[in-house]
N, C-alpha and C positions, 0 to 999 in steps of 0.2 A: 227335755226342758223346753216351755213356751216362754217365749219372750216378745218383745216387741218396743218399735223405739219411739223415747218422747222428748218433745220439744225440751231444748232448753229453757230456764226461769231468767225471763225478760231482768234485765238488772236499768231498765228506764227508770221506772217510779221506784222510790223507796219501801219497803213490804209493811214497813208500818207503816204508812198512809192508806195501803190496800184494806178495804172491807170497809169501812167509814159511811154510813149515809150521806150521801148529797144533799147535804139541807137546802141546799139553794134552788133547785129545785123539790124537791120532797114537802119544802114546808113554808109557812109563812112566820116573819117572826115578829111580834108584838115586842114593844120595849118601850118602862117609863119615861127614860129620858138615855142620851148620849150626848158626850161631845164630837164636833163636825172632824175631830180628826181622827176620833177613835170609832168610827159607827159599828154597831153591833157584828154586823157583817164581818167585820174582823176579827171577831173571836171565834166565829162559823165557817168560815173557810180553809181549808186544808192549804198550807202550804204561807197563809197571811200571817205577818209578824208582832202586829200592834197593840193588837185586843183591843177590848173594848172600853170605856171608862165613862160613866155615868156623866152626863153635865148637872145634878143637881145630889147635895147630900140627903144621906137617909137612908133607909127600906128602897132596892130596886126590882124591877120583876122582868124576867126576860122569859117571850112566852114564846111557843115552837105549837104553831097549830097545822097539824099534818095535814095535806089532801086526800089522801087515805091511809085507813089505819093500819101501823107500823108494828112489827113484832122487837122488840128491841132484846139484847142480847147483852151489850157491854156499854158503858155510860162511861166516859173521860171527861176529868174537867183540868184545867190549871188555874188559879188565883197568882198574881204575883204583884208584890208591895213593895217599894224598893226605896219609901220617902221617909212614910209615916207607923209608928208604932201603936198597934191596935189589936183588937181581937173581933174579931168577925166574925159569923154565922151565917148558913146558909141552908136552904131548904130546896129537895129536889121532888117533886112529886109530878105525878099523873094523871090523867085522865081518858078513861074508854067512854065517855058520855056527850063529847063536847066539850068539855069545861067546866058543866053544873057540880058535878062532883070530883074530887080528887084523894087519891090514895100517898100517902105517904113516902118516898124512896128512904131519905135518909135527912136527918137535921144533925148537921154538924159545925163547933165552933173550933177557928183556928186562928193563934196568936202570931202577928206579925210584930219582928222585933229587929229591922235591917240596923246596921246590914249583916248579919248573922242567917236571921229566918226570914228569906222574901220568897221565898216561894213554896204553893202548897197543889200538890198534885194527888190527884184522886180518882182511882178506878173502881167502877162499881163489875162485878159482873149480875146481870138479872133475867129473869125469866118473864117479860111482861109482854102481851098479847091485846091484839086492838086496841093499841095508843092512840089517840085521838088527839092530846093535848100532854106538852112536858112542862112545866115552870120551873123555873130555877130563881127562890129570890131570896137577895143576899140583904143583911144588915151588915154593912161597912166598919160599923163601928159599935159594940154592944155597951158604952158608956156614954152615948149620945155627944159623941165628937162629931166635927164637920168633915169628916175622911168621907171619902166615896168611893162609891162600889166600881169593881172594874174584874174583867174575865179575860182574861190573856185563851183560854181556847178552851170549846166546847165540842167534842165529839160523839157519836153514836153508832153505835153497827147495830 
């Protein structure tokens, strides 16, 4: 029999954090608006608590424009709502062209009803090749209420 010995599994970092993009390096992120205590960045960083939370109501668009083009794998999001009751919608699509065109991921509406229903977690797994551009833009509110958009965490491998 062959054998041979291997390192122990480091138990530093926690193994779901492991595989994740580095957005902060990897990408640039475009975003309509934020508040100064929730900035975008918050919801893109591994390990940050806050998320992120629009400073204006409406339609928000949070854009991820890659330095080069990314093969992506698995898409994570979190939404979390913990004030206001509402139903939400959100659009996740692509782009291998820069921008000019984008492909569909998924459009989905989710009802928040705290404090029962505050939070909505979402894994896609996908097969997409030369990404160039991801969007994610959320309607806060599908009855034209003054709630606004907000992403407690956005991940990618």
């Amino acid at each position: 029999m062959r054998k041979r010995p291997i390192a122990p599994i480091q138990q530093d970092a926690p193994l779901s954090d492991q595989g994740w993009l580095d957005l902060d390096s990897a990408a640039v992120v475009e975003v309509t608006s934020e508040q100064k205590e929730y900035p975008v960045e918050s919801a893109l960083i591994a390990g940050e608590m806050r998320g992120w939370r629009a400073s204006d109501s409406g339609a928000q668009t949070i854009r991820l424009v890659f330095d080069k083009r990314q093969r992506l794998t698995r898409i994570s999001l979190a939404f979390e709502e913990t004030e206001t009751e509402r139903t939400q919608e959100f659009v996740l699509r692509w782009s291998s062209d820069g921008g000019r065109t984008f492909r569909e991921i998924v459009r989905q509406q989710w009802n928040f009803s705290p404090p029962t229903t505050t939070r909505e977690v979402e894994e896609y797994q996908v097969e997409l090749s030369n990404v160039t551009v991801l969007e994610l833009v959320i309607v806060p509110d599908k009855s034209q209420g003054s709630a606004r958009a907000s992403l407690k965490s956005l991940r990618l491998s």
